[in-house]
N, C-alpha and C positions, 0 to 999 in steps of 0.2 A: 839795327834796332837798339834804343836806349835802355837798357833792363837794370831796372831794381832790386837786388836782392838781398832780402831778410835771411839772414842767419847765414853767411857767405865762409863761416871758420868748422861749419858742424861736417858731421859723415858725408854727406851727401851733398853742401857746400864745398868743399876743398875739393873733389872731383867734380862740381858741377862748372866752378870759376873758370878753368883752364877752356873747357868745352865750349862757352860760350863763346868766350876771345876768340878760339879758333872757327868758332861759325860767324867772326864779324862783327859779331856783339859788342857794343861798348857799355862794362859792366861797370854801375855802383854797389860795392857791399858792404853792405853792414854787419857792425858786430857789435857784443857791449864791452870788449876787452881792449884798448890802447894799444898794448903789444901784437895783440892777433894784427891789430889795422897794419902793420906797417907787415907782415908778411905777406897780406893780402896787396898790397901796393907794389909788394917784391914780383908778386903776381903778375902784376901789369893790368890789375884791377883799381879803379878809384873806389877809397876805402873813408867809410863815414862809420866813427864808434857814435852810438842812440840806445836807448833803451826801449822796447818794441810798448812796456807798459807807461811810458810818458808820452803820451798821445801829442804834446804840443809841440816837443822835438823831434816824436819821430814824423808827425805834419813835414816840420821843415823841412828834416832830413831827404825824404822825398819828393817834397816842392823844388828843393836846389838842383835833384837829379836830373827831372825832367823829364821821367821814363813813358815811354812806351808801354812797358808792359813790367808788372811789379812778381817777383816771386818769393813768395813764404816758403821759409825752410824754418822757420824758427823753433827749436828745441831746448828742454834743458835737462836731459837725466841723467842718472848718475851713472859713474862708470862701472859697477857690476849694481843691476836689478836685480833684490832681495823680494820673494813676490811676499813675506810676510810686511812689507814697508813699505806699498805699492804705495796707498794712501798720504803717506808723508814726504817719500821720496818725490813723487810725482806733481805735490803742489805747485812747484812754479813753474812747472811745464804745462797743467794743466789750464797756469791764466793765462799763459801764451796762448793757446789755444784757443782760450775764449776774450779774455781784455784783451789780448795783443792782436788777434784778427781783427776782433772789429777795429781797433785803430790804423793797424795798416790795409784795412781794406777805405777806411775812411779820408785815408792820406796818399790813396792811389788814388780812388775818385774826385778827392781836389785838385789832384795833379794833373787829372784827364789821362792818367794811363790807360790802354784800349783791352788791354789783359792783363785778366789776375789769376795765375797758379798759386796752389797750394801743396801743402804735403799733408796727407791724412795716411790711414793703415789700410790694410788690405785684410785686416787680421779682427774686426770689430762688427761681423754680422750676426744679424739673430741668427739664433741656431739654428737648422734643419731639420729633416729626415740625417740617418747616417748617411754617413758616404755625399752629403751634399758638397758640392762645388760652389762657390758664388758666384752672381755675378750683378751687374750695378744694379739692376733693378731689386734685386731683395733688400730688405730693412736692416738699417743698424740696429745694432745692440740697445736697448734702452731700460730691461731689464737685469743689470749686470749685480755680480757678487756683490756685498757690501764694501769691500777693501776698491775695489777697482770701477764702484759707482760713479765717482767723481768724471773718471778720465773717461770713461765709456762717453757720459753725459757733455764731456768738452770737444769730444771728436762730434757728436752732432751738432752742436754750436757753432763748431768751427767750420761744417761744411755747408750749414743753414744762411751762414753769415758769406761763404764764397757764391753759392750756388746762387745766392739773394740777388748778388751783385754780377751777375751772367758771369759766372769765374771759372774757372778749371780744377776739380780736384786731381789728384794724384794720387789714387789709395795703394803706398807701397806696400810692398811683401817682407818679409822678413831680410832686411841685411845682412849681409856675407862679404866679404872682403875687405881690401886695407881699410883700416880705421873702425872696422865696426865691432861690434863681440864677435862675432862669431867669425874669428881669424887668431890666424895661432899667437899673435899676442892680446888679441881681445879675452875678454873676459869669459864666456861660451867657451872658447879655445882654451883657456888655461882651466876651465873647468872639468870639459872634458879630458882634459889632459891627464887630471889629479883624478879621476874618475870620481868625481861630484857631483855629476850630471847623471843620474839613475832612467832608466826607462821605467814609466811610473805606472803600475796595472800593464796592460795588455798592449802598452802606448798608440793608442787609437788617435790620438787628437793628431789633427792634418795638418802641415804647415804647409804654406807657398811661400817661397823665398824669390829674390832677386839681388845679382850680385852689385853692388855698389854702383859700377861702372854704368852698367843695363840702366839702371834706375834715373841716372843723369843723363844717359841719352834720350830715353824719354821722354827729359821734362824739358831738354831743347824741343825737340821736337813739336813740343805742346806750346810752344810760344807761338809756331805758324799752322799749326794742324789741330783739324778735330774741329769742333764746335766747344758749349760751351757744354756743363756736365763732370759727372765722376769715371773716370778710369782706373780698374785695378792694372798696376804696373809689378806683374807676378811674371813668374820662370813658365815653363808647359809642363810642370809636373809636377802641381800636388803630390805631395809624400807624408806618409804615417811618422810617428817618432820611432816607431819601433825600426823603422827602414834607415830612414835619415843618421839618425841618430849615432848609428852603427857605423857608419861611412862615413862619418866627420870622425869618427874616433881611427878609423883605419888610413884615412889623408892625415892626421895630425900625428900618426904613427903612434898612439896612445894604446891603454889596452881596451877590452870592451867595455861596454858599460854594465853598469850592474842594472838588476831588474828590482823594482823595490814597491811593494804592496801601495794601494793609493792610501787606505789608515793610514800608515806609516811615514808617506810622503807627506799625507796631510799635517803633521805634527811639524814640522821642517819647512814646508812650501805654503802651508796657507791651501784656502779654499782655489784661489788664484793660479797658483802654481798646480796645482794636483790638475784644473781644468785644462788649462792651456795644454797638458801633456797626454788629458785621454779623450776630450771633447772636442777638442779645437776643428776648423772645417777649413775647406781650402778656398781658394777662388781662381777665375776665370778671368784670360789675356785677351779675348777673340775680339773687344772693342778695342781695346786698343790698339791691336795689331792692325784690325782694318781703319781705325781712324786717326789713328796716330801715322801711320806709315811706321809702327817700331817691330822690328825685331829683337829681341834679346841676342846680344853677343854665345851667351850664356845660357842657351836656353833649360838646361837642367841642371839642378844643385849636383848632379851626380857626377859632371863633367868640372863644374865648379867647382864642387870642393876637391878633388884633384889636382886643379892648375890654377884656380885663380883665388883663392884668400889669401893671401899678400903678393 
């Protein structure tokens, strides 16, 4: 199969490239950096630098490919998330999300590619009862904090605009290993490390994670499997922070974390931050396992953060 791929230098790009080749694939990737194209090429990927928000080259970019099937990975945030800066920091990731899908979903349908994946979160549902789990059929977020309004509202864009066009979403879990923060030189990692990372309240909010690797095998997979549709691409084990949190500090041989009132946290993290760490909810693998054909390598952050962040 001929695949197109948007943002082929990010987290989940740089381990998704290798994966493909070895399934066959004849990959084009895109990037907007000169020097990234020629590692990607090192690769043994054909490498096209475009900008995902100039819609008339990134057209061509993809009409020259000639793909099959097109895959959005497109990101751009910063290397440690400050949740009081969500707003700022986040703006050009957020028009990715919205200008740059609908361009390269409009640049795969002139192309006549047959499939469109995406990448969205797995981390962006309305909230529940406690203890809720997600799974694709509940509602996104649409009500979000005022700092993190924006992005909430670009992740439905972004998925209105794939699902419009009978596309594949991807809704990852939280990253874990090489290249992402939460590895011992990621930024999560060096945080935990300095003990900067506090359990904040009671640390109720639920995280579902997925290690790097897991995440890229299931977006091959999603090039010949499943229908069309959202998939959360999550581990089997919803975890609290108060759980988690504790076990990345004891893998990274750090000390524990501190506990730190949510007032308190709020002064320092923002309405954003203090959420994420006592509200957060988890979600649910069970579609994609049966329609995907995936299993996680990885299937628990607990086995994970053990052996595989780098």
């Amino acid at each position: 199969m001929r695949v197109f791929l948007a943002g082929g230098t990010g987290v989940i790009g740089r381990r998704l490239v290798p994966m493909l080749l070895a399934a066959g694939h004849h990959v084009t990737a895109m990037t907007r950096t000169p020097a990234k194209g020629d590692a990607l090429r090192a690769s043994g990927a054909e490498a096209v630098v475009a900008d995902a928000l100039d819609a008339e080259a990134l057209r061509a970019a993809v009409a020259d490919a000639q793909p099959d099937a097109v895959i959005h990975q497109l990101t751009s945030l910063p290397q440690r998330i400050d949740p009081r800066r969500i707003e700022h920091d986040f703006a050009l990731n957020d028009r990715l999300r919205t200008e740059g899908t609908h361009n390269l979903v409009q640049a795969a349908q002139a192309a006549g590619a047959g499939r469109i994946l995406a990448q969205s979160i797995a981390f962006t549902y309305a909230p529940g009862p406690a203890g809720t789990v997600h799974d694709e059929q509940d509602p996104l977020l649409l009500d979000a904090p005022g700092p993190y309004q924006r992005s909430a509202k670009a992740i439905v864009e972004l998925e209105r605009t794939v699902l419009g066009a009978d596309g594949v979403v991807l809704r990852y879990g939280y990253f874990y290993g090489p290249g992402s923060a939460i590895s011992r030189r990621g930024s999560m990692g060096q945080d935990v490390s300095r003990r900067r990372l506090p359990i904040v309240g009671r640390g109720a909010g639920v995280w579902s994670f997925v290690h790097v690797d897991d995440a890229a095998r299931a977006t091959v997979l999603a090039l010949t499997h499943g229908g069309a549709g959202p998939y959360n691409v999550v581990d089997d084990e919803p975890a609290a922070v108060s759980e988690w949190l504790p076990a990345l500090a004891r893998a990274l041989g750090a000390p524990r974390p501190l506990r730190v009132p949510a007032l308190i946290a709020r002064l320092a993290a923002g309405s954003y931050g203090v959420g994420v760490m006592t509200r957060a909810q988890g979600a649910c693998n069970a579609l994609a396992k049966r329609e995907l054909g995936w299993t996680p390598a990885h299937p628990s952050w607990r086995q994970g953060f053990r052996d595989a962040l780098d």
